[in-house]
N, C-alpha and C positions, 0 to 999 in steps of 0.2 A: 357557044353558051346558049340555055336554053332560056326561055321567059321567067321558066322556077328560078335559075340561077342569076337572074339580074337584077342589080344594084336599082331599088323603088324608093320614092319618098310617098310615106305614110303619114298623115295625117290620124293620130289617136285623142281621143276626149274622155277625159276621165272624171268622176263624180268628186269632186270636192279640191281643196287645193292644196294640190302636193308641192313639198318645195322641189323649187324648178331644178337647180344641181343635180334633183334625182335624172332628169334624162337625160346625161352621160349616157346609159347605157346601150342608147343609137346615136347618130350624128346628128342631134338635132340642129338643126337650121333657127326653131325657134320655140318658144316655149312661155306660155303667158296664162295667168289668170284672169278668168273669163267674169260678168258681175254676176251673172248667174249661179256665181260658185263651182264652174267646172274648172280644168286647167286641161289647154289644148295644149301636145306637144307633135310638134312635126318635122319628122327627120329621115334621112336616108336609112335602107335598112339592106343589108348584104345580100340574103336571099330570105326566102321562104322561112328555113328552120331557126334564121336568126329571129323570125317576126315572131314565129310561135315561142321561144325561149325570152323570149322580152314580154309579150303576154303573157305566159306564165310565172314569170317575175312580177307582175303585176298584179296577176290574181292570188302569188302565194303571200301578194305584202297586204291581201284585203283590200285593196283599192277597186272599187267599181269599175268595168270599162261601159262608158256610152254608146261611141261608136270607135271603127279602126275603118278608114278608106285609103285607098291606094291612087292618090294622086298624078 
């Protein structure tokens, strides 16, 4: 298995506060509203193409991304 293919927890920040049930879509570990109005969601993520298909999930719901780090 190569680095592209291994299982990472992502740490994503997203502009405003979505409800948190939305992150199902990775194995979030955790997921909270920020006071600044962001909501950080942070979770394992399969590989690579799973990150970009969950980011693009995100950007087609309109939702701002802040930052994505890889933990």
């Amino acid at each position: 298995m190569t680095v592209a293919e291994e299982t990472a927890v992502y740490e994503i920040k997203l502009q405003g506060h979505i409800h948190l049930d939305w992150s199902s879509w990775m194995t979030a570990t955790a997921a909270a509203h920020n006071d600044d109005g962001t909501t950080l969601i942070v979770g394992q993520v399969r590989d690579q193409a799973a990150l970009h298909g969950a980011l693009a999930k995100i950007r087609d719901l309109g939702i701002v991304i802040l930052s994505v780090t890889r933990l």
